[in-house]
C-alpha positions in Angstrom: -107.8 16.6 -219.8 -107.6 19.5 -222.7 -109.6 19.4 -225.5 -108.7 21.5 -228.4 -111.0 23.2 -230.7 -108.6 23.2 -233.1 -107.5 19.8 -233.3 -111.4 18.4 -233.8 -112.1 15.3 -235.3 -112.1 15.4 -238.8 -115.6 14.3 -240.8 -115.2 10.8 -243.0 -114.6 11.4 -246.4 -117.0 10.6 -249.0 -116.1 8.4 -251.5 -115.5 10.0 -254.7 -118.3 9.9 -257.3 -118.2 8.5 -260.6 -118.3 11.0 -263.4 -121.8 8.8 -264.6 -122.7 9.4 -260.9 -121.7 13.1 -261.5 -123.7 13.3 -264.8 -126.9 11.6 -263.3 -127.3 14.1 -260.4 -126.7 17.2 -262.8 -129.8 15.7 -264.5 -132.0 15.2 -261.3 -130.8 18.8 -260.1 -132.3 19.9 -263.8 -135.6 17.6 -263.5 -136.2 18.8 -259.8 -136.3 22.8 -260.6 -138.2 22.0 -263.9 -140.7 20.0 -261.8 -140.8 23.2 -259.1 -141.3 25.2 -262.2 -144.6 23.6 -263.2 -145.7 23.2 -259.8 -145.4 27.1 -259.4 -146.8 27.5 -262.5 -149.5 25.5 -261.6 -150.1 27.9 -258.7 -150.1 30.6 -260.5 -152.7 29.3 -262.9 -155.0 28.6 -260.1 -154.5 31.9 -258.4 -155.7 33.6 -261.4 -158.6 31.8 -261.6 -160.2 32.8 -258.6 -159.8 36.0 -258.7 -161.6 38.2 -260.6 -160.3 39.6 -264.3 -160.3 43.0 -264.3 -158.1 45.5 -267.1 -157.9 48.9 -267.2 -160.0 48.8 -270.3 -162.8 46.7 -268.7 -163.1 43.2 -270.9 -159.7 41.4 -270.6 -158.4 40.9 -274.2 -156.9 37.3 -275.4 -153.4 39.4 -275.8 -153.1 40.2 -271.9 -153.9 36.4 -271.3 -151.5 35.3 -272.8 -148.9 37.6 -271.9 -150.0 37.6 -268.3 -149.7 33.5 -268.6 -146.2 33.8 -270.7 -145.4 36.1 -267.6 -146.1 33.2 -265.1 -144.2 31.0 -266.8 -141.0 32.9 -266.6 -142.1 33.9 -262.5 -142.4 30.6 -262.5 -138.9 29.7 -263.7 -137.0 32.2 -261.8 -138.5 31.4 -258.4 -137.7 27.2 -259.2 -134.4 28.2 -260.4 -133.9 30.2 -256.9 -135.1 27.4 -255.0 -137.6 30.1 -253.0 -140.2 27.6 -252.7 -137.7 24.2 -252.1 -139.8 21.9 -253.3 -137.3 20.9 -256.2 -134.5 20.5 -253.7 -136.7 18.2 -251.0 -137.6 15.9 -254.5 -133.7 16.2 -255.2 -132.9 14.9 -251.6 -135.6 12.3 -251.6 -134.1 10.8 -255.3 -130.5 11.5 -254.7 -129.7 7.6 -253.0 -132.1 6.0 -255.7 -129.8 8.4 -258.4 -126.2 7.1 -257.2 -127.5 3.3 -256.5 -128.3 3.5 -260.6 -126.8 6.0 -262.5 -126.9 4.5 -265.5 -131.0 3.8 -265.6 -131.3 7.8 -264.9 -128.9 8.8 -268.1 -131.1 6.9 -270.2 -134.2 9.5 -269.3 -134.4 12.1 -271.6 -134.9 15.6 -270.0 -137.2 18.5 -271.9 -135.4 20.6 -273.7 -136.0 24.7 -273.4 -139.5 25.0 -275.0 -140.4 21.6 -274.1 -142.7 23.0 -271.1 
C-alpha cells in the first residue's frame, strides 16, 4: 500500500463565524492585551518598590517618578501588545468558547477607551 504525502487528509473546516461572533473576539483580543498591560504594569510597580531609589542627583524628584511610572506604562503596553509575556493570549484562549457560545452578552461590555487605564 502507498501512502502519499501529497494527497493527506484534509483538516475539517470550521464553520464560518458570524460577523457578531467576529466583533466579540476583536473585543476579547483588545480586553486580554489591556488586562496583560496592567498586569505588567503591576510588575513594574512592584519591582520599583524594592529596590532602592537612587538619581544621579541624590533625592529622587516627584518629576522622575512620574516620568519613570509614565515610562512603565508605555513598557508595559508594548510588551502586552507583543504578547512577550502571553498572559493575554492564555486568558483569550480560556474565554474564546464562552465568547462564541454568547456573542451578543460580550458586545454589550464596554471596553476602556485610550486614557481610560
Amino acid at each position: 500500500m502507498d501512502i502519499d504525502p501529497t494527497k493527506a487528509a484534509a483538516p475539517a473546516a470550521k464553520p464560518a463565524l458570524t460577523t457578531e461572533q467576529t466583533e466579540a473576539l476583536k473585543r476579547l483580543h483588545v480586553a486580554a492585551q489591556q488586562f496583560e498591560a496592567v498586569f505588567v504594569n503591576m510588575l513594574f510597580k512592584q519591582m520599583r518598590s524594592a529596590a532602592p531609589e537612587t538619581s544621579i542627583t541624590g533625592k529622587v524628584s516627584n518629576a522622575e517618578k512620574t516620568f519613570s511610572d509614565m515610562l512603565d506604562e508605555k513598557r508595559s503596553e508594548n510588551i502586552a501588545q507583543t504578547g512577550s509575556f502571553g498572559i493575554g493570549k492564555i486568558l483569550e484562549d480560556q474565554l474564546k468558547a464562552q465568547v462564541l457560545a454568547n456573542p451578543s452578552q460580550s458586545a454589550k461590555a464596554r471596553l476602556p477607551r485610550e486614557g481610560d487605564l
